[in-house]
C-alpha positions in Angstrom: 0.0 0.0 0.0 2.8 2.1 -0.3 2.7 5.1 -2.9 0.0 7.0 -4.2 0.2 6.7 -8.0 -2.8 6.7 -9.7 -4.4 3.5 -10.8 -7.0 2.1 -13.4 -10.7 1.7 -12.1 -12.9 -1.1 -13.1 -15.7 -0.9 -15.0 -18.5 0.0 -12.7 -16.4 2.7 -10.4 -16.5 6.3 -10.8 -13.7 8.4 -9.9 -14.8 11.9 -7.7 -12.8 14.1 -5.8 -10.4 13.5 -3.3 -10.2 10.0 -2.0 -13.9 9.4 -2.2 -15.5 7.1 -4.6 -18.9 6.1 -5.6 -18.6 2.0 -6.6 -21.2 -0.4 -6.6 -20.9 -3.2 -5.1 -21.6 -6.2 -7.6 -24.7 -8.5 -6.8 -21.8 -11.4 -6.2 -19.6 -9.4 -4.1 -22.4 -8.3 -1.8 -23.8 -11.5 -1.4 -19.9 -12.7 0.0 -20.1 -9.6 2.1 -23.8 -10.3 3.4 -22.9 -13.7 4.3 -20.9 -15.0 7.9 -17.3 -14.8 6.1 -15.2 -12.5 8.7 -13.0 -10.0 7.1 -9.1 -9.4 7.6 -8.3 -6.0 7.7 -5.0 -4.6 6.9 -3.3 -1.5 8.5 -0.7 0.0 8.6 1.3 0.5 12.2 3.4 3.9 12.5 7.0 1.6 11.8 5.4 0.6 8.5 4.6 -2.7 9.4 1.3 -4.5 8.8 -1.0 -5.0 11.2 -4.1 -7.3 10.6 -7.0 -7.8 12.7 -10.3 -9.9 12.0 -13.5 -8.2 12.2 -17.2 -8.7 11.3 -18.3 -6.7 8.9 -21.4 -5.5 6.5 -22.1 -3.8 3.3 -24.3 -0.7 3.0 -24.8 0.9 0.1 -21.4 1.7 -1.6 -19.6 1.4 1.6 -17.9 -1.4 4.3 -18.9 -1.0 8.0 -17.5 -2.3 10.9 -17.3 -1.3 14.8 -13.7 -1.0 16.8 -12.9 0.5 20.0 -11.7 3.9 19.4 -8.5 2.7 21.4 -7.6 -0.3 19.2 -4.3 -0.4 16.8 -6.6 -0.4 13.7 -8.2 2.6 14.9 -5.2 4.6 15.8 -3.6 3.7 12.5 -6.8 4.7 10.4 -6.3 7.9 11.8 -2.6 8.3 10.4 -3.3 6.8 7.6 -6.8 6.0 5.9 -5.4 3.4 4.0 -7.0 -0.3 4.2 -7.4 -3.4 2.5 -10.7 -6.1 3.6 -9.7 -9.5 2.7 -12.9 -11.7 2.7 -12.7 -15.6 1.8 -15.4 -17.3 0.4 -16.1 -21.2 0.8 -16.0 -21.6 -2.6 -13.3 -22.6 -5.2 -13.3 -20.6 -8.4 -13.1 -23.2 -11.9 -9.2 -23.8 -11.3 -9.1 -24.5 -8.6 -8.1 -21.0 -6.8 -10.2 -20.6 -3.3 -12.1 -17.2 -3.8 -11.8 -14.8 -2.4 -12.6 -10.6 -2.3 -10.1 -8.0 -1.5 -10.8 -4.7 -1.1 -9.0 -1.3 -1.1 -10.3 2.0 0.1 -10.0 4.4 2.7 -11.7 4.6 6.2 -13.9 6.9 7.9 -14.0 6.9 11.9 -17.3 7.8 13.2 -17.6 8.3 16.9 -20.2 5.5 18.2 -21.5 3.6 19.8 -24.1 2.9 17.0 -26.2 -0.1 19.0 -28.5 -0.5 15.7 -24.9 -1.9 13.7 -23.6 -3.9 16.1 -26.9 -5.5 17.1 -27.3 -6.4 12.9 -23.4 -7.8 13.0 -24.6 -10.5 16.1 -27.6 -10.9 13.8 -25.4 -12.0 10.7 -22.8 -13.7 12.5 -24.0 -15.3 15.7 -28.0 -15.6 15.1 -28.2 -13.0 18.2 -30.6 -10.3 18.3 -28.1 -8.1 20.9 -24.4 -8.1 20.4 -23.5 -9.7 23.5 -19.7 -7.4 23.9 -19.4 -4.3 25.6 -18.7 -2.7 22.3 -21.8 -2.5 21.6 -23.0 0.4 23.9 -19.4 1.6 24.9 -18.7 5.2 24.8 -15.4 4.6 23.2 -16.5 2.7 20.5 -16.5 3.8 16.6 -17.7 2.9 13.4 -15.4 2.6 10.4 -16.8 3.3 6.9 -14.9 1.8 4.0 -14.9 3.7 1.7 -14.5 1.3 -1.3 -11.5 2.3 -4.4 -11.3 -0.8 -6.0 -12.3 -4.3 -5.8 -9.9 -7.6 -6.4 -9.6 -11.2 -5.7 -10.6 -14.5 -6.9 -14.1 -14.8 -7.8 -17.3 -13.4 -9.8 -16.5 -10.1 -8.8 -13.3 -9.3 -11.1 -13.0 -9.8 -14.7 -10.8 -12.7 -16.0 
């Protein structure tokens, strides 16, 4: 993720100011994303080394959402640097033989939280519960990240051959 040069959108996203970007999130990409996969999320620590944490996450609209504790490493580092890559693995094997899977690049927006209504839909999708049984749910120190989504990879129905 080093580097800022400019690179070639697929078909489907449309470039706008700044670091923002309207994409739409294909049919089969969103139905990965809506389904109990867990994400890895890549950031990047202040001595330029990775660091990668696995969270629950859930499409809305054009954008990624999941909840942190303001005082976690992925937090801190999203406020450095907005920079971060979702890597989502899907159960399925694409026609060689490759496991799926979606990665996706974009840049984060920390919202102060607690937002009760997101975490109570991420125990929904991943644990069947109507209330997210953590703290984080209701914590004052919680926030939302919003993935802002620049470009869509991986193995799968989601990127061109």
């Amino acid at each position: 993720m080093s580097g800022s040069g400019a690179s070639v959108l697929p078909e489907g996203l449309q470039s706008t100011t700044g670091y923002s970007t309207m994409f739409d999130i294909s049919a089969q990409a969103e139905a990965l994303l809506g389904s109990d996969a867990v994400a890895h999320v890549w950031t990047q620590n202040p001595n330029g080394s990775p660091q990668v944490s696995v969270v629950w996450v859930i499409a809305r609209g054009d954008e990624i959402l999941f909840g942190t504790d303001a005082a976690s490493q992925k937090a801190k580092n999203l406020r450095q640097d907005s920079r971060i890559v979702l890597s989502i693995e899907d159960t399925e094997r694409s026609e060689r033989g490759f496991q799926r899977h979606l990665v996706v690049r974009g840049r984060a927006e920390i919202e102060a939280g607690p937002d009760p209504a997101l975490m109570d839909q991420l125990a929904m999708k991943y644990l069947g519960l109507e209330r997210h049984p953590l703290a984080l749910r209701d914590s004052p120190t919680s926030v939302v990240v919003r993935v802002k989504i620049d470009r869509i990879s991986g193995v799968g129905p989601w990127v061109d051959d």
